[in-house]
C-alpha angles and dihedrals in degrees: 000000000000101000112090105258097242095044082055091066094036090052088052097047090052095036079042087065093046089061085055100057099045091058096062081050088058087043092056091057094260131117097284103242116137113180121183125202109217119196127234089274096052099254119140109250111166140018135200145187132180106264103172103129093038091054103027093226123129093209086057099109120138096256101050089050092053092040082058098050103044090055085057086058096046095034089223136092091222112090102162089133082063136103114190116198109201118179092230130042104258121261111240085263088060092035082058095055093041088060098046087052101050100237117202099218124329108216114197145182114226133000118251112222103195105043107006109135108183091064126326103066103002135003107218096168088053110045128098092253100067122088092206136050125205135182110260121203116180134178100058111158085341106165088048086050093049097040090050088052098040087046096045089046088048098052089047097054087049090048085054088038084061093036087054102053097050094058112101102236114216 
């Protein structure tokens, strides 16, 4: 393993509180991503869940909430002494904003292959294109991140399912 054995644990703690946050997302009735922004020193600073449907705001994904929010912290836009853990590889809006940040490193669970854009679909950090490059580690409790995602998408198509049959078709 190339990872240093106590950055490993440290990466699934922090990775640990991502998943729980994503849950009360999924609870909440949105896409159950949680991402958390922790400082230099290691401190949390900022965390982050998709809101979209509660706020009605496109730009509402975990890790933009969380990028916000940790500027705010920091009081600086800047946040290239940062590392933010997000339970599902960004999609190329939140890439964007991970590169206009400076992000120091972005850790994630499990790759998303329709719209991931840090290296499954797209790489974003790494194109031409970007100003800024950052250290990417991927695959973080990554079996726990896909299973809460697969579990909370199964139980919503059987909630539509339900919802489906009992419509009057006309």
């Amino acid at each position: 393993m190339s990872i240093e054995y106590p950055e490993y644990w440290t990466h699934r703690q922090w990775m640990s509180r991502a998943l729980e946050i994503a849950q009360a997302a999924g609870d909440a009735g949105e896409v159950p991503v949680g991402a958390v922004i922790i400082d230099g020193s290691g401190h949390l600073i900022a965390e982050g869940e998709n809101r979209k449907e509660r706020d009605q705001d496109p730009t509402a994904h975990a890790e933009i909430i969380a990028i916000r929010a940790a500027s705010q912290t920091l009081q600086s836009w800047r946040l290239h002494e940062c590392t933010l853990y997000v339970t599902l590889e960004p999609c190329p809006m939140c890439a964007g904003a991970i590169v206009q940040s400076r992000l120091g490193m972005v850790v994630y669970g499990v790759d998303d292959p329709k719209t991931g854009a840090i290296r499954t679909v797209l790489n974003i950090p790494d194109s031409a294109a970007s100003n800024h490059r950052l250290q990417v580690l991927g695959g973080i409790l990554e079996s726990a991140c896909r299973q809460h995602l697969q579990a909370w998408f199964a139980t919503r198509r059987l909630q539509q399912k339900t919802t489906d049959r009992g419509k009057t078709v006309q």
